[in-house]
N, C-alpha and C positions, 0 to 999 in steps of 0.2 A: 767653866771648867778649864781651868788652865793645864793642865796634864792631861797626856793619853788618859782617858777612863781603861778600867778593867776588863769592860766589855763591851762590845760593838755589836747590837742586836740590828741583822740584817732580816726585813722581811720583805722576798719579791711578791710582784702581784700581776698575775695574769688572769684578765675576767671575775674577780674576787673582789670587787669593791665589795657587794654586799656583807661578805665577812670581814674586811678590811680591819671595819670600827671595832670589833670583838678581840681581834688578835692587838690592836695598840691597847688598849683598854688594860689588857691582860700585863701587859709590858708595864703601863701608869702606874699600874698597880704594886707594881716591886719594891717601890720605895729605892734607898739611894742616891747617891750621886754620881757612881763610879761606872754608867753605864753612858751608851747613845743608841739610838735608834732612828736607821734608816730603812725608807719606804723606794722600794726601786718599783717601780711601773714597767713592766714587760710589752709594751706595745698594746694593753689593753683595748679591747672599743666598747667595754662597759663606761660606768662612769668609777671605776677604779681613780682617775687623775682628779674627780673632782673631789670624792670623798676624801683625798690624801691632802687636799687643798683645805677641806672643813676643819680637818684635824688640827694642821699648823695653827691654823686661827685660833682653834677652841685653845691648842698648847702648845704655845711659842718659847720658842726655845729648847720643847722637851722635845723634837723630832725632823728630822731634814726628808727631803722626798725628791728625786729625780725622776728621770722619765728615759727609755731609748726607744728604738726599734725592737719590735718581737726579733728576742735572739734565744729565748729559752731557758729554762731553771737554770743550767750552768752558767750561760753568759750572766743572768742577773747575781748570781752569786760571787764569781768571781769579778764582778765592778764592785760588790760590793766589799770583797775583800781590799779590793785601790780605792776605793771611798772612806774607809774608817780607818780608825788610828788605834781601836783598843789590842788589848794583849792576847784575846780572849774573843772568839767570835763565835756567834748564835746565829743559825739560819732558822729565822720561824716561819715556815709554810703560814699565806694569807687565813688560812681557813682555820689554823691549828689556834691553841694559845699557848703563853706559858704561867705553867702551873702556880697557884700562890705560894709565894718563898722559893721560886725555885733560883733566885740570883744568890740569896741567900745561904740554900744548899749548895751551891756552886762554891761561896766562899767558904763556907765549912770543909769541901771539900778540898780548894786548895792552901785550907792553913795545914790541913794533914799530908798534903801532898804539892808541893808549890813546884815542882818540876813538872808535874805531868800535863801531858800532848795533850790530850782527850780526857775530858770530862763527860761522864754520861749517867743517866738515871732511866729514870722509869718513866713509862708513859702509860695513860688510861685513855686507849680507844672507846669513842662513844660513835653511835651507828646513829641512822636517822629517826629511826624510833625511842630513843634516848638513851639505847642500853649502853653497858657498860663494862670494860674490860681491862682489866690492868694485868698491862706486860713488862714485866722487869727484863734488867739487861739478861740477868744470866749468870754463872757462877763463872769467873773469869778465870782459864786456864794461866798457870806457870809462867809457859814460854811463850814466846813470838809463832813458832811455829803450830803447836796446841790451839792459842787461838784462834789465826787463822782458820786450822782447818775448822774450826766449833763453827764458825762464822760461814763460812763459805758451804760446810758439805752438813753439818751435824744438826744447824737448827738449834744450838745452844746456847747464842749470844744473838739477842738481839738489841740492832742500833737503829733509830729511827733521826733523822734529821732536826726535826724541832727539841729533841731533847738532849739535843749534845752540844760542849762548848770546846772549837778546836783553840790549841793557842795560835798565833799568827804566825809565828817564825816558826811552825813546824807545817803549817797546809801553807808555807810557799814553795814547800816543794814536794805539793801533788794539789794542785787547783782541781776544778771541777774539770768534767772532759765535755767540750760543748759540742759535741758532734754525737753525743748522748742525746735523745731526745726525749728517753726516762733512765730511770734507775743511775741516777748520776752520781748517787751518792754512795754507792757500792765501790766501785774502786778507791773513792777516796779512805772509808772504814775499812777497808782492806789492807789498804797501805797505812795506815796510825796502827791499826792491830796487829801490821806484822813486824813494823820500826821502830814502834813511838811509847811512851809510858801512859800506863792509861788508867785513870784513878775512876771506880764508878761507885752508884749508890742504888739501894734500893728505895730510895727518894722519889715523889711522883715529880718528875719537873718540867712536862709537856701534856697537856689534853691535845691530843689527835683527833680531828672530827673525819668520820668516812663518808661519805654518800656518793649517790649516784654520779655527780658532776665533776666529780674528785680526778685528776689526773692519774691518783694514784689507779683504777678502774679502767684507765684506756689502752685496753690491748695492742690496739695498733701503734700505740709508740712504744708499747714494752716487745715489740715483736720485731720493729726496726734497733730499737736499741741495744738486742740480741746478736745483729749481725758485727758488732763491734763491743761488745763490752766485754766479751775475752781479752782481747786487744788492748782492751785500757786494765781492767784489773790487773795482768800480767805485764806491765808496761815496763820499761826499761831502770823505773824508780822503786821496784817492785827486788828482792834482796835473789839472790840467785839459787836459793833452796826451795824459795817459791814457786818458781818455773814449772814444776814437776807435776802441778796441781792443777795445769791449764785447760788438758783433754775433759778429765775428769767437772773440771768448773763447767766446759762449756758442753757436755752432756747434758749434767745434771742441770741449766737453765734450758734446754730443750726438752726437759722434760715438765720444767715448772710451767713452759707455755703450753706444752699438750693438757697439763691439768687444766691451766685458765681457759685454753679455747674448749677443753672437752667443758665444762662448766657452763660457760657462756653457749653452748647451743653449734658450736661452731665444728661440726664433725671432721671435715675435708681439712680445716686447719691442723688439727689435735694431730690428724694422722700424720702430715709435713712435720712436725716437731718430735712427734715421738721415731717416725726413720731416721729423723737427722741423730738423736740419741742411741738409735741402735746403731745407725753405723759406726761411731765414734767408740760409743763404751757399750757393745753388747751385756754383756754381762751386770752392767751397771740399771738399764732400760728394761730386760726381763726379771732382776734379782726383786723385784717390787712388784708385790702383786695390787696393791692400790693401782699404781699404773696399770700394769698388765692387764688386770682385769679389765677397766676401761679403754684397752686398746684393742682385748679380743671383742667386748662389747660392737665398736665401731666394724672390725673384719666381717662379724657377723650381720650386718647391714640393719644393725639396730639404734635406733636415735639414742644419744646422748642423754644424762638423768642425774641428778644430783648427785651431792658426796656417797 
């Protein structure tokens, strides 16, 4: 390849060897010449380093692989941004894959639209018992502003990480935020959906695998990552009509941890998150009786119970 390829498929890997083979496999499979794929290694102590070792061997030439210190989804992301050359970058979570054609659909999409930031499609969640679920983006609003809020407060656009492709000259200026220790990729779709052009499809062009061992499931860094991700969505790169949406953002994420911890069994938590959201947006915390009712549930010193 003597030119930048088009696309620079980044996949980190923490403790994920065992999926590793599944998610390049997924990538082999694209066909092309206009792509690369790199394997960054997150400080794993599985055997993530050897199985990226098998692969080079098994397809030389078709994949590079580095190694650093556990520094977390953002740091490995943004190395991977200074690692590759393409126009066009994919972050594929180890566990995820990408969908068959979906490079393909990426091209189709940008002969319709060759200027735009953000590429995005669809993805079909599959659980550990094999089921099955397809989530489109969503009907994408107008403005910069409309978006956003669909995104942030409405639940009407959703963006998942393996199924989106940023260009490079537009996420260098909003990288991952590595003091995130989840949800990192929330400010980043924040910021392309409130500045950037964003062409999407109803294309499936990521399987998402859920289960137990999933990072996306560990509370306890969606709960640290809460104390700062106001902080970074609303960040300085963030347009100044934005700003206004920052109380209201970081409510409504004290309230999505009182759901998870009421869920998860975890009482005494649920209730820390849902005061932090009464104090903030009253109005916002009792106007929902989904919550509400799970919060007078807890008052009344009755354990925690499903949706």
């Amino acid at each position: 390849m003597t030119e930048p390829p088009q696309f620079s498929i980044v996949i980190p890997c923490y403790n994920y060897g065992h999926w590793l083979t599944r998610a390049v496999a997924s990538v082999l499979a694209q066909g092309g010449d206009d792509w690369e794929l790199l394997i960054i290694d997150d400080g794993s102590s599985d055997d993530t380093a050897q199985v990226a070792r098998e692969l080079l061997a098994r397809h030389p030439g078709r994949l590079r692989f580095l190694s650093q210190p556990n520094r977390g989804a953002a740091a490995a992301r943004n190395r991977g941004i200074d690692e590759t050359g393409g126009e066009y970058l994919i972050f594929l979570d180890a566990d995820d894959e990408l969908a068959p054609g979906a490079l393909a659909t990426y091209r189709e999409l940008l002969a319709r639209m060759p200027a735009a930031d953000l590429l995005a499609g669809a993805h079909r969640a599959v659980d550990e018992r094999g089921r099955s679920k397809l989530q489109a983006v969503g009907r994408l609003p107008a403005t910069p502003k409309r978006r956003l809020r669909a995104y942030l407060f409405g639940k009407r656009i959703h963006l998942t990480g393996s199924a989106a492709a940023f260009r490079r000259a537009a996420l260098s200026a909003r990288r991952y935020p590595e003091r995130l220790p989840a949800a990192e990729d929330i400010p980043v779709f924040a910021h392309f959906l409130a500045t950037g052009r964003i062409a999407v499809t109803p294309a499936v062009v990521a399987i998402a695998h859920r289960h137990g061992g999933s990072l996306r499931h560990d509370t306890e860094r969606a709960a640290a990552a809460a104390a700062h991700l106001p902080d970074e969505v609303f960040a300085a790169t963030m347009p100044v009509w934005a700003q206004v949406h920052r109380d209201r953002f970081q409510a409504q994420r004290q309230l999505s941890l009182f759901r998870t911890c009421y869920l998860a069994g975890d009482g005494p938590r649920a209730l820390h998150h849902f005061h932090q959201a009464l104090r903030s947006k009253p109005l916002l915390a009792l106007g929902h009786w989904s919550y509400l009712s799970k919060y007078l549930r807890l008052c009344c010193g009755l354990a925690p119970r499903g949706r």
